[in-house]
N, C-alpha and C positions, 0 to 999 in steps of 0.2 A: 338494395335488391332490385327495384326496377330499374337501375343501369344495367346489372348482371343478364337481367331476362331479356331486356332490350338487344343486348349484345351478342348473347348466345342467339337470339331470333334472326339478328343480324347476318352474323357468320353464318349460318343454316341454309337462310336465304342465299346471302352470294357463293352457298355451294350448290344451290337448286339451280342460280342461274347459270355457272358456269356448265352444270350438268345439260343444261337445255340446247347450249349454243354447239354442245357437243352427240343432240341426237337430232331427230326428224318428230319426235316426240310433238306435238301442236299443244300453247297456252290455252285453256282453257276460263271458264268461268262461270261461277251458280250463284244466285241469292234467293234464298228462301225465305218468306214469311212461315213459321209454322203457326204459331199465334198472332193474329191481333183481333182484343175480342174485347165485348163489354160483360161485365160480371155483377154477378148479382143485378138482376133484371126488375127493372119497377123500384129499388129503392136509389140506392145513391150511385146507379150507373161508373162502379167502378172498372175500371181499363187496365187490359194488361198486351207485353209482348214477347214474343220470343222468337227472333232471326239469325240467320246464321248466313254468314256464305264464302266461297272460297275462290280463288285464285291459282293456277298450277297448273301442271302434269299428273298423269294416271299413278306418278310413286312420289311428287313431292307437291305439297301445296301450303299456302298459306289461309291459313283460317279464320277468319272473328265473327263471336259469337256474344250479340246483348239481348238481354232481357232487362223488362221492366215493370214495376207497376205502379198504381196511381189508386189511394183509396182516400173517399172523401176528400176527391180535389186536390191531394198531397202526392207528390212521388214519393213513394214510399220505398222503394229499390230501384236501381240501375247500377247493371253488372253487363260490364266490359270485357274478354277476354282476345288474347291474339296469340295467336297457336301459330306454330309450323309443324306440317302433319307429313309423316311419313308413311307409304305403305309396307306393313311387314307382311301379309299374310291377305290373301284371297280375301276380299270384303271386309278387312281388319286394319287401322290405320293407328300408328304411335301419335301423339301428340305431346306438346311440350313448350311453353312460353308464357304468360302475363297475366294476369286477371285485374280489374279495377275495379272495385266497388264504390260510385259517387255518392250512395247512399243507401244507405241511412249513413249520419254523421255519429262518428268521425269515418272518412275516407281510410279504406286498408288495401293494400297491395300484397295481391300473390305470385309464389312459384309453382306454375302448373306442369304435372305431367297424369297424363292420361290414356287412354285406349280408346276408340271409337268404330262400332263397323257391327256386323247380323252376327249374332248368334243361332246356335243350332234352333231352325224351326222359325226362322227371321227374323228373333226379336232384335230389334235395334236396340244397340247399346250403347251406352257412354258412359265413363267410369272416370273419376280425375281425382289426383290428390294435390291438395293445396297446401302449401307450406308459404304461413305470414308471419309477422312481423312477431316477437318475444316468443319464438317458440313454440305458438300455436299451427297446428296442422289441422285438414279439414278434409272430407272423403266424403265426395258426392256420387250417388249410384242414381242410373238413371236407365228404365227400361219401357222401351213403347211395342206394342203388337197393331199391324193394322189386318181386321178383319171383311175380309170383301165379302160385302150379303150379297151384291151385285156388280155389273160391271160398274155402274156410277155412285153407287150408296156404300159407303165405306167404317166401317165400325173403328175406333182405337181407346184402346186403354193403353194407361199408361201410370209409372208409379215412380217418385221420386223420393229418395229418403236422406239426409245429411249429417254426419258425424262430424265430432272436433274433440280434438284432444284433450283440449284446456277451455276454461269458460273465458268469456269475454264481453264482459258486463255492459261497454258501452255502447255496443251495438245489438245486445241485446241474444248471444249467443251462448248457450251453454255447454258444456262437457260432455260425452258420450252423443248418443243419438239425441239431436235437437229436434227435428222434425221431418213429417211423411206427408206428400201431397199423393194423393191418387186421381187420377182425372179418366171421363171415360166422355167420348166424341162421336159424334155423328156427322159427316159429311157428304154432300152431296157433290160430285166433280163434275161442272158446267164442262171444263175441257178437264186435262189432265194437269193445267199449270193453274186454274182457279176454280178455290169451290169453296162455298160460304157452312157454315156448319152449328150446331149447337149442341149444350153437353154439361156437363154439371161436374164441381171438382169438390173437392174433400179435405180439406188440412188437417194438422192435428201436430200441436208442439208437446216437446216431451224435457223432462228432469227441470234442469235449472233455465233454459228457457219458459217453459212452461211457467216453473214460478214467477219472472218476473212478468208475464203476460199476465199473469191473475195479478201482480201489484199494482199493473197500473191500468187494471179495471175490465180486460178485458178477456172475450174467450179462449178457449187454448184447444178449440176446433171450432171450424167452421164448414159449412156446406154452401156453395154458391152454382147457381145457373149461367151457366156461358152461352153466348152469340159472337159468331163472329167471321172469318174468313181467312183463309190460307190459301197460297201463291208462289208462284216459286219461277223464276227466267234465267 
Protein backbone atom coordinates (compact mmCIF):
# COMPACT_ATOMS: atom_id res chain seq x y z
CA UNK A 1 0.00 0.00 0.00
CA UNK A 2 2.51 2.57 0.65
CA UNK A 3 4.17 1.76 -2.84
CA UNK A 4 0.76 2.31 -4.34
CA UNK A 5 0.24 5.88 -2.56
CA UNK A 6 3.88 6.78 -3.05
CA UNK A 7 3.35 6.24 -6.84
CA UNK A 8 -0.02 7.60 -7.38
CA UNK A 9 1.57 10.89 -5.30
CA UNK A 10 4.34 10.55 -7.68
CA UNK A 11 2.49 10.57 -11.02
CA UNK A 12 0.27 13.52 -9.58
CA UNK A 13 3.24 15.40 -8.99
CA UNK A 14 4.97 15.14 -12.35
CA UNK A 15 1.58 16.12 -13.73
CA UNK A 16 1.64 19.32 -11.47
CA UNK A 17 5.14 19.90 -12.78
CA UNK A 18 4.65 19.50 -16.15
CA UNK A 19 1.51 21.68 -15.82
CA UNK A 20 3.80 24.55 -14.28
CA UNK A 21 6.43 24.60 -17.09
CA UNK A 22 3.40 25.03 -19.12
CA UNK A 23 1.76 28.36 -17.38
CA UNK A 24 3.20 31.72 -15.86
CA UNK A 25 1.36 30.33 -12.78
CA UNK A 26 4.56 31.31 -9.75
CA UNK A 27 5.61 28.19 -7.15
CA UNK A 28 4.62 29.09 -4.12
CA UNK A 29 5.16 28.15 -0.42
CA UNK A 30 3.36 28.11 3.43
CA UNK A 31 4.32 26.42 6.78
CA UNK A 32 2.15 26.67 9.49
CA UNK A 33 2.59 25.98 13.19
CA UNK A 34 -1.05 25.87 14.15
CA UNK A 35 -0.14 24.07 17.57
CA UNK A 36 2.85 24.01 19.56
CA UNK A 37 1.67 24.13 23.13
CA UNK A 38 2.39 22.80 26.58
CA UNK A 39 -0.78 21.05 28.20
CA UNK A 40 -1.86 20.49 31.19
CA UNK A 41 -0.22 23.30 33.06
CA UNK A 42 1.56 22.86 36.56
CA UNK A 43 1.43 19.04 36.49
CA UNK A 44 3.41 17.04 34.09
CA UNK A 45 3.78 19.76 31.47
CA UNK A 46 2.72 17.60 28.61
CA UNK A 47 3.53 18.79 24.70
CA UNK A 48 1.65 18.65 21.72
CA UNK A 49 1.86 19.75 17.74
CA UNK A 50 0.06 20.23 14.92
CA UNK A 51 1.76 21.73 11.36
CA UNK A 52 1.10 21.71 8.17
CA UNK A 53 2.49 23.15 4.98
CA UNK A 54 2.53 23.21 1.41
CA UNK A 55 4.40 23.52 -1.80
CA UNK A 56 2.59 24.48 -5.30
CA UNK A 57 0.32 26.56 -7.54
CA UNK A 58 -3.19 28.13 -6.76
CA UNK A 59 -4.85 24.50 -8.44
CA UNK A 60 -2.06 21.97 -7.50
CA UNK A 61 -0.01 21.64 -4.48
CA UNK A 62 1.70 19.16 -2.46
CA UNK A 63 0.82 18.88 1.31
CA UNK A 64 2.27 17.31 4.60
CA UNK A 65 0.68 17.40 7.59
CA UNK A 66 2.34 15.97 11.29
CA UNK A 67 1.01 16.10 14.45
CA UNK A 68 2.29 14.97 17.67
CA UNK A 69 2.15 14.36 21.37
CA UNK A 70 4.26 13.71 24.22
CA UNK A 71 2.45 12.70 27.73
CA UNK A 72 4.61 11.98 30.85
CA UNK A 73 7.80 12.31 28.78
CA UNK A 74 6.59 9.51 26.31
CA UNK A 75 5.60 10.30 22.61
CA UNK A 76 2.51 9.06 22.66
CA UNK A 77 1.44 9.88 18.76
CA UNK A 78 3.21 11.11 15.64
CA UNK A 79 1.25 11.15 12.53
CA UNK A 80 2.74 11.80 9.24
CA UNK A 81 0.74 12.48 6.17
CA UNK A 82 1.71 13.61 2.31
CA UNK A 83 -1.16 14.79 0.24
CA UNK A 84 -1.36 16.09 -3.30
CA UNK A 85 -4.04 18.64 -3.15
CA UNK A 86 -6.10 19.74 -5.90
CA UNK A 87 -8.34 22.55 -6.33
CA UNK A 88 -11.91 21.77 -7.31
CA UNK A 89 -14.02 24.48 -6.24
CA UNK A 90 -13.57 28.32 -4.83
CA UNK A 91 -11.83 27.73 -1.23
CA UNK A 92 -12.28 23.85 -1.70
CA UNK A 93 -9.20 21.59 -2.37
CA UNK A 94 -9.52 17.42 -3.08
CA UNK A 95 -6.75 15.69 -1.35
CA UNK A 96 -5.30 12.27 -1.70
CA UNK A 97 -1.94 10.38 -0.78
CA UNK A 98 -0.23 8.69 2.49
CA UNK A 99 -0.60 8.75 6.09
CA UNK A 100 2.14 7.30 8.82
CA UNK A 101 1.60 6.69 12.10
CA UNK A 102 5.13 6.08 14.06
CA UNK A 103 3.30 5.75 16.97
CA UNK A 104 1.90 4.31 19.22
CA UNK A 105 3.41 0.82 18.27
CA UNK A 106 2.74 -1.17 16.01
CA UNK A 107 3.33 1.40 13.12
CA UNK A 108 0.11 1.40 10.42
CA UNK A 109 0.09 2.87 7.06
CA UNK A 110 -2.89 4.63 5.13
CA UNK A 111 -4.69 5.46 1.87
CA UNK A 112 -5.88 9.00 2.23
CA UNK A 113 -8.40 10.89 0.43
CA UNK A 114 -10.07 13.86 1.53
CA UNK A 115 -11.53 17.36 1.12
CA UNK A 116 -10.15 20.55 2.74
CA UNK A 117 -11.11 24.31 2.24
CA UNK A 118 -14.44 27.09 4.33
CA UNK A 119 -17.42 25.98 4.50
CA UNK A 120 -20.70 28.19 4.44
CA UNK A 121 -20.11 30.98 7.22
CA UNK A 122 -15.94 29.98 7.31
CA UNK A 123 -15.84 27.23 9.06
CA UNK A 124 -12.70 25.43 8.08
CA UNK A 125 -12.78 22.10 7.25
CA UNK A 126 -11.07 18.91 6.81
CA UNK A 127 -12.61 15.58 6.17
CA UNK A 128 -10.47 12.39 5.12
CA UNK A 129 -10.97 8.83 4.90
CA UNK A 130 -8.33 6.40 5.59
CA UNK A 131 -8.21 3.04 4.32
CA UNK A 132 -5.40 0.70 6.30
CA UNK A 133 -4.04 -2.39 6.45
CA UNK A 134 -6.92 -5.71 6.87
CA UNK A 135 -9.52 -3.90 5.89
CA UNK A 136 -9.92 -1.36 8.40
CA UNK A 137 -11.08 2.18 7.32
CA UNK A 138 -11.01 5.32 9.36
CA UNK A 139 -13.21 8.80 8.83
CA UNK A 140 -11.79 11.81 10.52
CA UNK A 141 -13.98 15.02 10.67
CA UNK A 142 -12.52 17.98 11.57
CA UNK A 143 -14.13 21.69 12.05
CA UNK A 144 -12.39 25.04 13.29
CA UNK A 145 -14.26 28.71 13.55
CA UNK A 146 -11.98 31.62 14.21
CA UNK A 147 -13.93 34.32 16.13
CA UNK A 148 -12.43 37.90 15.85
CA UNK A 149 -13.46 39.80 19.37
CA UNK A 150 -10.88 42.30 17.94
CA UNK A 151 -8.48 43.26 15.44
CA UNK A 152 -5.66 41.23 17.43
CA UNK A 153 -7.73 38.99 20.18
CA UNK A 154 -8.91 36.25 18.27
CA UNK A 155 -11.39 33.42 19.63
CA UNK A 156 -11.40 29.40 17.93
CA UNK A 157 -13.07 26.58 18.58
CA UNK A 158 -12.80 23.73 17.22
CA UNK A 159 -14.03 19.96 17.34
CA UNK A 160 -12.48 16.86 16.13
CA UNK A 161 -14.32 13.44 16.08
CA UNK A 162 -12.91 9.95 14.61
CA UNK A 163 -14.69 6.84 13.27
CA UNK A 164 -13.33 3.29 12.09
CA UNK A 165 -14.92 0.56 10.74
CA UNK A 166 -13.40 -2.33 12.58
CA UNK A 167 -11.49 -2.31 16.02
CA UNK A 168 -8.01 -2.58 16.23
CA UNK A 169 -6.77 -3.70 19.41
CA UNK A 170 -3.07 -2.96 19.23
CA UNK A 171 -3.22 0.35 18.98
CA UNK A 172 -5.80 0.66 20.87
CA UNK A 173 -8.61 1.76 18.38
CA UNK A 174 -12.16 0.76 18.44
CA UNK A 175 -15.26 0.26 15.92
CA UNK A 176 -17.72 3.04 15.35
CA UNK A 177 -17.08 6.47 16.83
CA UNK A 178 -13.61 6.16 19.00
CA UNK A 179 -13.32 9.49 20.04
CA UNK A 180 -14.07 13.62 20.11
CA UNK A 181 -11.69 16.27 21.05
CA UNK A 182 -13.20 19.75 21.41
CA UNK A 183 -10.68 22.41 21.94
CA UNK A 184 -11.58 26.34 22.37
CA UNK A 185 -8.37 29.07 21.97
CA UNK A 186 -7.54 32.38 22.59
CA UNK A 187 -4.88 34.29 20.81
CA UNK A 188 -3.42 37.15 20.88
CA UNK A 189 -1.63 38.23 17.06
CA UNK A 190 1.67 40.10 17.93
CA UNK A 191 1.90 40.44 13.93
CA UNK A 192 -0.47 38.37 11.66
CA UNK A 193 2.40 35.50 11.26
CA UNK A 194 2.85 35.11 15.33
CA UNK A 195 0.72 35.12 18.31
CA UNK A 196 1.17 33.10 21.47
CA UNK A 197 -2.15 31.87 22.84
CA UNK A 198 -4.03 29.84 25.60
CA UNK A 199 -7.08 27.61 25.84
CA UNK A 200 -8.27 24.47 27.35
CA UNK A 201 -9.22 21.16 25.35
CA UNK A 202 -11.62 18.28 26.26
CA UNK A 203 -11.38 14.57 25.13
CA UNK A 204 -13.42 11.97 25.53
CA UNK A 205 -13.21 8.15 24.13
CA UNK A 206 -16.13 6.15 23.15
CA UNK A 207 -17.35 2.05 22.64
CA UNK A 208 -14.41 -0.42 22.54
CA UNK A 209 -11.85 2.21 22.88
CA UNK A 210 -13.08 3.48 25.80
CA UNK A 211 -13.10 0.04 27.31
CA UNK A 212 -9.77 -0.73 26.76
CA UNK A 213 -8.67 2.86 28.30
CA UNK A 214 -10.65 1.76 31.52
CA UNK A 215 -8.40 -1.73 31.31
CA UNK A 216 -5.50 -0.18 31.57
CA UNK A 217 -6.37 2.15 34.32
CA UNK A 218 -7.05 5.07 32.92
CA UNK A 219 -9.73 7.92 32.11
CA UNK A 220 -11.83 7.85 29.11
CA UNK A 221 -12.12 11.95 29.36
CA UNK A 222 -10.03 14.28 30.15
CA UNK A 223 -9.95 18.19 30.35
CA UNK A 224 -6.60 19.96 30.06
CA UNK A 225 -5.17 23.75 30.02
CA UNK A 226 -3.20 24.88 26.81
CA UNK A 227 -0.28 27.45 26.35
CA UNK A 228 1.37 27.92 23.67
CA UNK A 229 2.05 29.74 20.16
CA UNK A 230 1.10 29.68 16.38
CA UNK A 231 3.01 30.86 13.35
CA UNK A 232 2.83 30.50 10.05
CA UNK A 233 5.75 32.02 6.85
Amino acid sequence: MIRLCLLIISLLIVRSIHATEMTDDPVLTMIKIDQLEVRDIGSNNDMAWDAQGWVGQDFDKLWVKIEGEIVDSDIEKIELQLLYSRAIAPYWDAQIGWRHDSKPKPTRDWFVIGIQGLAPYFYETDIALFMGEDGIVGLRTQFEYELLLTQKWILTPEIEANFFSKNDRQVGLGSGLSDINLGLRLRYEITREFAPYIGVEWGKQFGNTADWVREDGEFTSDTKWVAGIRFWF
